[in-house]
C-alpha positions as CSV (number, residue, x, y, z in Angstrom):
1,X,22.3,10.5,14.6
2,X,21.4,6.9,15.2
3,X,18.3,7.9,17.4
4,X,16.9,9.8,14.6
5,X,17.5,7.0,12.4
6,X,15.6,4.6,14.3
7,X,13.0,7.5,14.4
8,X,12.4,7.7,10.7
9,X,12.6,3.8,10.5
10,X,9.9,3.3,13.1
11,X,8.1,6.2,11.2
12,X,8.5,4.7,7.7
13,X,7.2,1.1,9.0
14,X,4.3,2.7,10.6
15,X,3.4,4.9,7.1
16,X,4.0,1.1,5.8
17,X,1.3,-0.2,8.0
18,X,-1.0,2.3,7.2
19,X,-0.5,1.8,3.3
20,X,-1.1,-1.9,3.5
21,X,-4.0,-1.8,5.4
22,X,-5.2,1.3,2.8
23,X,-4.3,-1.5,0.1
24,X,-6.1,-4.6,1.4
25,X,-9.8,-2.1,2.2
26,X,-9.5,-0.8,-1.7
27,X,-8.8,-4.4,-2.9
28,X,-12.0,-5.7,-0.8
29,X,-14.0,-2.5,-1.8
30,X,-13.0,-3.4,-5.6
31,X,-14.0,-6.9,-5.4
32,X,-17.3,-6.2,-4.1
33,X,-17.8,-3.3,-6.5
34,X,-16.8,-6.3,-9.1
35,X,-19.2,-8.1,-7.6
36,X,-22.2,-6.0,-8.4
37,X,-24.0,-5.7,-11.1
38,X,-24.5,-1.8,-11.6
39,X,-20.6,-1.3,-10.6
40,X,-19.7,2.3,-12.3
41,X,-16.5,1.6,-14.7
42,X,-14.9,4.8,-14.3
43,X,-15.1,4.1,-10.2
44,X,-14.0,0.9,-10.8
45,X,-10.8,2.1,-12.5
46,X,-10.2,5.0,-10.2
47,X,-9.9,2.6,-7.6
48,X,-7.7,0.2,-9.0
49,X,-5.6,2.9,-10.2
50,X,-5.4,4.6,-6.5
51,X,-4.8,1.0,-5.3
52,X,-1.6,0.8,-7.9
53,X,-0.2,4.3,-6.5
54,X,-0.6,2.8,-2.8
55,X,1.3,-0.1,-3.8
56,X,4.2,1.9,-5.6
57,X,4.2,4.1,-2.1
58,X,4.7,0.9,-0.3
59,X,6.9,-0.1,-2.3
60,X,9.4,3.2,-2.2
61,X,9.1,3.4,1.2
62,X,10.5,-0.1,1.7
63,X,13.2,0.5,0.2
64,X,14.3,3.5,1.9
65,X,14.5,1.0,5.1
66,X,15.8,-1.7,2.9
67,X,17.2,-1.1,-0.5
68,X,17.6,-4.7,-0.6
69,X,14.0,-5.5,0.1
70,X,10.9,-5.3,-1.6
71,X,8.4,-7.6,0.2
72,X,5.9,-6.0,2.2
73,X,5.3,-7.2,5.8
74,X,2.6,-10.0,4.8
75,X,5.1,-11.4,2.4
76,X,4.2,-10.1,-0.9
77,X,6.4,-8.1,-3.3
């Protein structure tokens, strides 16, 4: 039982990983959009909004390892 614990801990920090680094590229891709001077709205807020719903996933999947803990691994809740 504690095996497959430590299976589906290593499994949830790796989907955490994976989120976070799916965060930062659609928080660089939003500035640069941003940044432009023909950026498309509606892409713009699609992205945001997908970057919200990666944040949320992070989130809930923290606190399956840590019901006590909300920060991700670079320090930010």
């Amino acid at each position: 039982m504690r095996e497959q614990r430590a299976v589906k801990a290593e499994v949830l920090r790796d989907r955490i990983l994976q989120l976070e680094t799916e965060h930062g590229d659609l928080d660089r891709l939003i500035d640069r959009m941003a940044d432009t001077a023909d950026y498309d709205d509606l892409e713009l807020q699609k992205l945001k909004k997908r970057k919200l719903k990666v944040k949320d996933n992070i989130i809930l999947l923290q606190l399956q390892l840590d019901p006590d803990s909300t920060k991700t691994s670079d320090g930010h809740a």
